[in-house]
C-alpha positions in Angstrom: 40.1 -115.6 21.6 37.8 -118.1 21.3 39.4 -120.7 22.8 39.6 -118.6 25.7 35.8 -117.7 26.0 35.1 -121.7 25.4 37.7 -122.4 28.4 35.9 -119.7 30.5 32.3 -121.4 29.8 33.5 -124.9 31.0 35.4 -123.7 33.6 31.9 -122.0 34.9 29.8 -125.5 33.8 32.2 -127.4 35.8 31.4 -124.8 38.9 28.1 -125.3 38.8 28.2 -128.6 38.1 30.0 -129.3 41.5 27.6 -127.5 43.6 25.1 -129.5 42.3 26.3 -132.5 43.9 25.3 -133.9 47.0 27.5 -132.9 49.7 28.4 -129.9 51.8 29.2 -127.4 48.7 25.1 -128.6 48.1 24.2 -127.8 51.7 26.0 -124.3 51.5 23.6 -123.4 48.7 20.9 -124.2 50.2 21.7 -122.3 53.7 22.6 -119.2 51.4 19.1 -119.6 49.2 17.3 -119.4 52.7 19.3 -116.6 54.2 18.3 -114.8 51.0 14.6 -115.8 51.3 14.8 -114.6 55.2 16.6 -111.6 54.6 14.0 -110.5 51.8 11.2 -111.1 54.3 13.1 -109.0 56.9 13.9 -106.2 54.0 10.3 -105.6 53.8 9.0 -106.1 57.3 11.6 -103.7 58.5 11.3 -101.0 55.9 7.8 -100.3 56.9 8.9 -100.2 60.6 11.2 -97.7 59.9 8.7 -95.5 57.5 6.8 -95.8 60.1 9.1 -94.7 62.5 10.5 -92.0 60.3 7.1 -90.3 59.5 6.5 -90.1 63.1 9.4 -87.8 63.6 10.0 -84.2 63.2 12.3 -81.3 62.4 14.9 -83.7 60.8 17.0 -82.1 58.0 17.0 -83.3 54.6 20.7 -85.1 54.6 19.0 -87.4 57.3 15.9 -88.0 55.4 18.5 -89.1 52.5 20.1 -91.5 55.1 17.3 -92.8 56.1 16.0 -94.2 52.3 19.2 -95.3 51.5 19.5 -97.2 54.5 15.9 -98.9 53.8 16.5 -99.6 50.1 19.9 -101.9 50.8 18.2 -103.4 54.7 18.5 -106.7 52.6 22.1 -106.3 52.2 22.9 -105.4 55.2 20.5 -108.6 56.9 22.2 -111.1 54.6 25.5 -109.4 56.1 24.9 -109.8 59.7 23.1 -113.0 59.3 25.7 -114.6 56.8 28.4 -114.1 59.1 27.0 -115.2 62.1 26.1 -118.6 60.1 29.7 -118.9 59.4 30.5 -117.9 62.6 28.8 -120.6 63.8 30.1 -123.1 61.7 33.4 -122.0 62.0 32.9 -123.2 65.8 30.9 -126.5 65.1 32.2 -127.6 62.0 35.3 -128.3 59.6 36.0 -124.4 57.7 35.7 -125.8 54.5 31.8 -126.6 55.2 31.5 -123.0 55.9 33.5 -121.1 53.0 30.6 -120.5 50.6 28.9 -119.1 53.0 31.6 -117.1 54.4 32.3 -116.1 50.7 28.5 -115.0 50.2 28.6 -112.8 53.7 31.5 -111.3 52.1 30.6 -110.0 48.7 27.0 -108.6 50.5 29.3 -106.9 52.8 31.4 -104.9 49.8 28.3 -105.0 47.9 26.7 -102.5 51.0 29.6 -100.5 51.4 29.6 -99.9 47.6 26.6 -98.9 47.4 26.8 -96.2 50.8 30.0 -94.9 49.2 28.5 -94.5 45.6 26.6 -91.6 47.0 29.6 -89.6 46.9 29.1 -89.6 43.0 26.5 -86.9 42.7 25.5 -87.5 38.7 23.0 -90.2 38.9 24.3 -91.7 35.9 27.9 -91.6 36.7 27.1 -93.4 40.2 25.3 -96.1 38.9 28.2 -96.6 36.4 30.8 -96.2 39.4 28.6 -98.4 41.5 28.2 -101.8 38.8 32.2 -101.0 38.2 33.3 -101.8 41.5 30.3 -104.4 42.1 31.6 -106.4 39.4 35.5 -105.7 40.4 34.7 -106.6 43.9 33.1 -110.1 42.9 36.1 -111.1 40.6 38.4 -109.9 43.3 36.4 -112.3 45.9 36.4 -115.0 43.6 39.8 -115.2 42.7 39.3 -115.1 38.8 40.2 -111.1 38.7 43.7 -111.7 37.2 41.5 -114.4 34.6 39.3 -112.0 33.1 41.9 -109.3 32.8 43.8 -111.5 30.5 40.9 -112.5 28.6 39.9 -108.6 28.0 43.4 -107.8 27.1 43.3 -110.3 24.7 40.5 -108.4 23.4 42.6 -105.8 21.0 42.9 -104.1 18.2 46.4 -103.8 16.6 47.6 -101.5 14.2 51.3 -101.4 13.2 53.1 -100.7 16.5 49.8 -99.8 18.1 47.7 -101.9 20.5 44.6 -101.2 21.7 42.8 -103.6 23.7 39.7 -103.9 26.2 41.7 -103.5 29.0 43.5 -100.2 28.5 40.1 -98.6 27.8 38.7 -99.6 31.1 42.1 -98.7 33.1 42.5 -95.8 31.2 38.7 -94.7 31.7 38.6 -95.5 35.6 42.5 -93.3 36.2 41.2 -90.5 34.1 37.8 -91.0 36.5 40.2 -90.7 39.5 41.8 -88.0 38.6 39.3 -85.9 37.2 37.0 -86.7 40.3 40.4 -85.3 42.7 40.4 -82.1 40.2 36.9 -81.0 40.2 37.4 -81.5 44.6 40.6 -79.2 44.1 39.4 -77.3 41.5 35.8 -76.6 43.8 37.9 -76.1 46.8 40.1 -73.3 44.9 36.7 -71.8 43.0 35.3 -71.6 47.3 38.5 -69.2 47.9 38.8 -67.2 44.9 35.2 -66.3 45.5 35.7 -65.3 49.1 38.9 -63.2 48.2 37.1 -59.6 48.6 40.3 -57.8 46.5 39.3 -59.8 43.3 36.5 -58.2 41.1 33.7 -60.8 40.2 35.3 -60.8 36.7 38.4 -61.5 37.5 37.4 -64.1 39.8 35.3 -65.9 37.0 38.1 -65.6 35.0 40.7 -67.2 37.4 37.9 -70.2 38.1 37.5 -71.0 35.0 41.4 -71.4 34.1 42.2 -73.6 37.2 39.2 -76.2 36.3 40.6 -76.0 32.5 44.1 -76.3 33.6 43.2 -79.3 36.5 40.9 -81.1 34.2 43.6 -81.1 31.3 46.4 -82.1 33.1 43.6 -85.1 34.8 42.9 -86.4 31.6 46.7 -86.3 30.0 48.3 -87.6 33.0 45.4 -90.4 32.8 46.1 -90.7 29.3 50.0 -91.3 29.9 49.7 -93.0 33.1 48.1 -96.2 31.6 51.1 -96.0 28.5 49.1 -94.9 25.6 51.6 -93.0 23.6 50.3 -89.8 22.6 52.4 -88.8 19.8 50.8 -91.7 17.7 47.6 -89.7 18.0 49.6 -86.2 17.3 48.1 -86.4 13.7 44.6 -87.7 14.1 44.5 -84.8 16.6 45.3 -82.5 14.2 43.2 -83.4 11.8 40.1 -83.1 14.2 41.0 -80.3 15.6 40.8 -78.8 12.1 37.2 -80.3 11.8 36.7 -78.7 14.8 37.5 -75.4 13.5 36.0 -75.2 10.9 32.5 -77.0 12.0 32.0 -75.5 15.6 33.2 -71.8 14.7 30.3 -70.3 17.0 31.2 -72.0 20.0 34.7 -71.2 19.7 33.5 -68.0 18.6 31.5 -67.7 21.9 34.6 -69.2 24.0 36.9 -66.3 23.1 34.2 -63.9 23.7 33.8 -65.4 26.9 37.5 -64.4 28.1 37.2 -61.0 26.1 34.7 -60.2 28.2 36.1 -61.4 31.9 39.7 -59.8 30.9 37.9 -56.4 29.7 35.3 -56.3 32.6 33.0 -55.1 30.6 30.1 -56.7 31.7 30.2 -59.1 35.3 28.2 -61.2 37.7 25.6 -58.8 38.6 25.4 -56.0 36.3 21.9 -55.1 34.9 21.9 -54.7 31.3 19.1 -54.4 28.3 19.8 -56.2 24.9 17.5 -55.9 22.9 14.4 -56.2 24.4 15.9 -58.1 27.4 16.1 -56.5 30.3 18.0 -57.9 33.7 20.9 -58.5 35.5 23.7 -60.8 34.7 23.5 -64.4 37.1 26.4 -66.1 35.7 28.7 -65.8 33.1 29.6 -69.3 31.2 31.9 -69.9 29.1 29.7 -69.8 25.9 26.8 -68.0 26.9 26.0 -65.4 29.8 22.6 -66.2 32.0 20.4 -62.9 31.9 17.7 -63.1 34.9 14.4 -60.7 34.3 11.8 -59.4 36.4 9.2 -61.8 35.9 11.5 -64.7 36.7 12.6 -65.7 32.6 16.3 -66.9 32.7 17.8 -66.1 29.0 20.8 -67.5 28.2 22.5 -64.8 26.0 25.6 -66.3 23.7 28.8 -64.7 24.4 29.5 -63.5 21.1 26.6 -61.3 21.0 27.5 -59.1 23.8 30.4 -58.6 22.1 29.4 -57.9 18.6 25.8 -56.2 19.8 24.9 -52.9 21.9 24.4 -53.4 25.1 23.2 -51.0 27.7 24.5 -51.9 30.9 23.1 -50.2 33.8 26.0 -50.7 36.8 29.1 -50.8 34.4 31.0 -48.1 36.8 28.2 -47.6 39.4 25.3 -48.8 40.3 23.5 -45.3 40.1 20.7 -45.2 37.8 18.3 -41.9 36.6 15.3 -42.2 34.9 12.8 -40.2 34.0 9.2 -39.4 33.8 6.5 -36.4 31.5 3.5 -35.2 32.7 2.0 -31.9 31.9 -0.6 -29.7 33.8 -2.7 -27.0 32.8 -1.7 -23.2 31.7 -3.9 -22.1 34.9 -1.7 -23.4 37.0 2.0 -21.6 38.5 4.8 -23.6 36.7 7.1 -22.9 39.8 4.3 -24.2 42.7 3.7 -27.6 40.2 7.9 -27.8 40.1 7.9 -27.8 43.7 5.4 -30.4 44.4 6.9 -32.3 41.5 10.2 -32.5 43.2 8.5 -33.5 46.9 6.3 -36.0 45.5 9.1 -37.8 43.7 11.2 -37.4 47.1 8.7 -39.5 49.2 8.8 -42.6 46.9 10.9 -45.5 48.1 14.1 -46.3 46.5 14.6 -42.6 45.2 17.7 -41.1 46.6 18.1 -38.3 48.6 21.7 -37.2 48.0 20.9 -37.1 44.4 17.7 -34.7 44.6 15.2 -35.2 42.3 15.0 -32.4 39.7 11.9 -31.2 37.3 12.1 -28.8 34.9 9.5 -27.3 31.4 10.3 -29.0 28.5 7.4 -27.0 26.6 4.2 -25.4 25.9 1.8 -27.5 24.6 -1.8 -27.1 22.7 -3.4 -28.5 26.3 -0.5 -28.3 28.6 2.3 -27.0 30.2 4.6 -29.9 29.9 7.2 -31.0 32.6 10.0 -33.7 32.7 10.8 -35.2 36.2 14.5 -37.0 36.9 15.2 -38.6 39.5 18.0 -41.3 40.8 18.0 -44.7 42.2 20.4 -47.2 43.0 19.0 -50.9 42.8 18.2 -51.6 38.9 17.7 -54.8 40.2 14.3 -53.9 42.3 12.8 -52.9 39.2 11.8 -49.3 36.7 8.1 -49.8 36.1 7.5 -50.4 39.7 9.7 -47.0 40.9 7.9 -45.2 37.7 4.2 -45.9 38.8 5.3 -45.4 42.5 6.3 -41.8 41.7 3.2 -40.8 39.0 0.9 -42.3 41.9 2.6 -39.5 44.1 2.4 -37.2 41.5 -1.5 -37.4 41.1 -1.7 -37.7 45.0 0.3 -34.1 45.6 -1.8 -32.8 42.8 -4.8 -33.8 43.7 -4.0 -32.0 47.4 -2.9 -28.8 46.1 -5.7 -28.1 43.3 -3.5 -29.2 40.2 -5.1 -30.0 37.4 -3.9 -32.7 34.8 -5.7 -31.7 31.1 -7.2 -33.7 28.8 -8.9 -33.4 25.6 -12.7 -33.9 25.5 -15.1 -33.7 22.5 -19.2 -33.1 22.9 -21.6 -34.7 20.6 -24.6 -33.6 19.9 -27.8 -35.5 18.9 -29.9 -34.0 15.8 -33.6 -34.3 16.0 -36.7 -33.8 13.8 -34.6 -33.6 10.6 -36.2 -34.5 7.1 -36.0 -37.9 5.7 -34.2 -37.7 2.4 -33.3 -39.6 -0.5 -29.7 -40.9 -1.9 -27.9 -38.4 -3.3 -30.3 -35.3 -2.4 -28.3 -32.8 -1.1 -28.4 -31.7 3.1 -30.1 -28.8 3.7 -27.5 -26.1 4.6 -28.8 -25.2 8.1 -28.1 -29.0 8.9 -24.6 -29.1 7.7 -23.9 -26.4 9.5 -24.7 -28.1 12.3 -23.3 -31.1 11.7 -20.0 -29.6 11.2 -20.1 -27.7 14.5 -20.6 -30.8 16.4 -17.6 -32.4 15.5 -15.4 -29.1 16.6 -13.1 -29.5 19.5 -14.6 -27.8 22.8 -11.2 -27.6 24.7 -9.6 -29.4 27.1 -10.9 -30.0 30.3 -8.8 -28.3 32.7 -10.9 -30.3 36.0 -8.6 -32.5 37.8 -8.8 -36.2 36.2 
């Protein structure tokens, strides 16, 4: 191995020892140093132009925007392209070609180096594309240097050997840009399959996340074995490794495997589903996705929670739209005893009828629940059918038309009141001397309830 890195390092010496010497290799150099410098000078002249020009338009969409700065950030590229190969060009016309094949060889690798880096954009993980993007900038310069089939002897050299197995440098990278490949061709089928499951109307939104999520296990498994085999890793040498981490597994991530089966318990039982409004707890909101360890709970003021699996299985959950989406709720108010209990049901049941959301096929109903020390007390139930829009909202709505009907039709709402009343010209006396009894009297009278106030408000 180290004979091999010492050849490589005076192989490279020797290289640059060569262009170093006067001649046409030196010449080359130099014409491909000043493209570079001109190019850079162009790079930055021409991106402000076309800022410029950019800002001045309007109504373009955001893809084109996108174009348009990854067009300015790689301008140098694409100069040193048009200009390198009209230099060779050139050459190739006035000259022997073998003054002209460094230079043909530079215009080259910007070329692939430009087309690399448009096509990279495909990736959307920034991290992956910069990986994908240095990979096959590196592979294309080895390629167009004719020293590819060199450096992939040198890193299969680079192995680790146990018994009958062999691992070198090599099979990792293969094996890693196949299983890349592939996986990158299942998540486009596997996307493409999710798109028409999703549109298929007959499928219930359970079902449907249940059927996504086995075709992107089942793709991306047979991706990564079939990358695995393709390169000619044996897989039955690794049979008892396996097992012996998969036993780790088990015993150290029990809650996420816990969480994963309570994921497909809950798509195969349809108990809850994309969409469903549910409280846990003191969560309540409706269902935006459901994972496959945890389900996302979306609230009113905008809070995403992301509830594990295993608790809407092992917990109480009240969900709101398990067989319909018809919800009742209800509301208590009382009025006074001077009031008809039949007039205050009927303007009860018409007040709650002209707030929005409340439905109409389901009439509102109010009934007497009791006779109180201040009040004749009422409960009010009504129906809606979009959890989703909100209960505080539809609550205050209707108790706003409550006090608005009332308030209309001489209905008084009661409420206890208490009158205080001020002493004056008493005697001073000293601690512990007793209060006259005329006094106490009073005292104790003041602090008597006077009655409710049966006035409206």
């Amino acid at each position: 191995m180290l004979a091999s890195i010492q050849t490589a390092a005076g192989t490279v010496q020797s290289f640059a020892i060569s262009l170093m010497q006067p001649g046409w290799r030196l010449y080359q150099v130099l014409i491909i140093l000043g493209l570079a410098a001109l190019c850079y000078g162009l790079h930055k002249f021409s991106g402000r132009a076309l800022q410029t020009w950019v800002r001045a338009r309007e109504g373009w969409k955001a893809w084109q925007l996108r174009m348009v700065v990854q067009i300015r950030r790689r301008l140098g590229l694409v100069w040193f392209s048009v200009l390198g190969w009209s230099v060779w060009l050139f050459m190739q016309e006035t000259t022997w070609p073998s003054r002209s094949y460094l230079i043909g060889l530079a215009a080259t690798l910007a070329t692939a180096w430009a087309f690399i880096g448009f096509s990279a954009r495909l990736v959307r993980n920034r991290f992956l594309r910069r990986v994908v993007t240095w990979g096959l900038w590196i592979y294309a310069t080895l390629f167009y240097l004719n020293v590819s089939d060199e450096v992939a002897l040198f890193l299969d050299r680079l192995a680790l050997s146990v018994g009958d197995f062999r691992l070198s440098v090599l099979t990792l990278i293969t094996a890693a840009v196949v299983i890349g490949v592939l996986i990158t061709l299942a998540r486009l089928i596997s996307n493409t399959a999710a798109g028409t499951i999703r549109r298929n109307e007959d499928i219930s939104p359970s079902m449907q996340v249940l059927a996504v999520k086995a075709v992107q296990i089942s793709l991306y498994g047979f991706a990564f074995f079939a990358g695995i085999k393709a390169v000619g890793i044996d897989l039955t040498g690794l049979a008892v490794l396996t097992g012996a981490i998969g036993v780790g597994l088990g015993f150290g991530l029990q809650k996420v495997i816990s969480n994963l089966v309570s994921g497909v318990i809950i798509l195969l039982d349809k108990s809850i589903k994309p969409g469903d409004v549910i409280s846990l707890g003191d969560t309540f909101g409706w269902i935006q996705t459901l994972g496959a360890r945890y389900a996302s709970v979306v609230t009113r003021d905008g809070k995403e929670y992301l509830i594990p699996n295993e608790d809407l299985i092992t917990g109480q959950v009240v969900n709101w739209s398990h067989s319909n989406d018809f919800v009742r709720l209800d509301i208590y108010f009382g009025t006074s005893y001077a009031d008809d209990p039949h007039q205050v049901r009927k303007l009860a049941i018409e007040a709650a009828k002209s707030a929005d959301r409340v439905l109409s096929h389901r009439p509102p109903v109010c009934h007497v629940v009791g006779f109180g020390d201040s009040s004749v007390d009422y409960i009010l139930r009504f129906w809606i059918k979009d959890p989703t829009g909100g209960l505080t909202n539809i609550r205050g709505n209707v108790y706003l038309a409550l006090w608005d009907i009332f308030k209309a039709n001489d209905i008084s709402i009661p409420f206890p009141q208490r009158e205080v009343r001020m002493l004056s010209d008493m005697p001073k006396q000293t601690f512990g001397e007793a209060v006259p009894e005329k006094v106490a009297e009073e005292s104790s009278s003041a602090k008597k309830d006077t009655g409710p106030d049966t006035s409206f408000g």
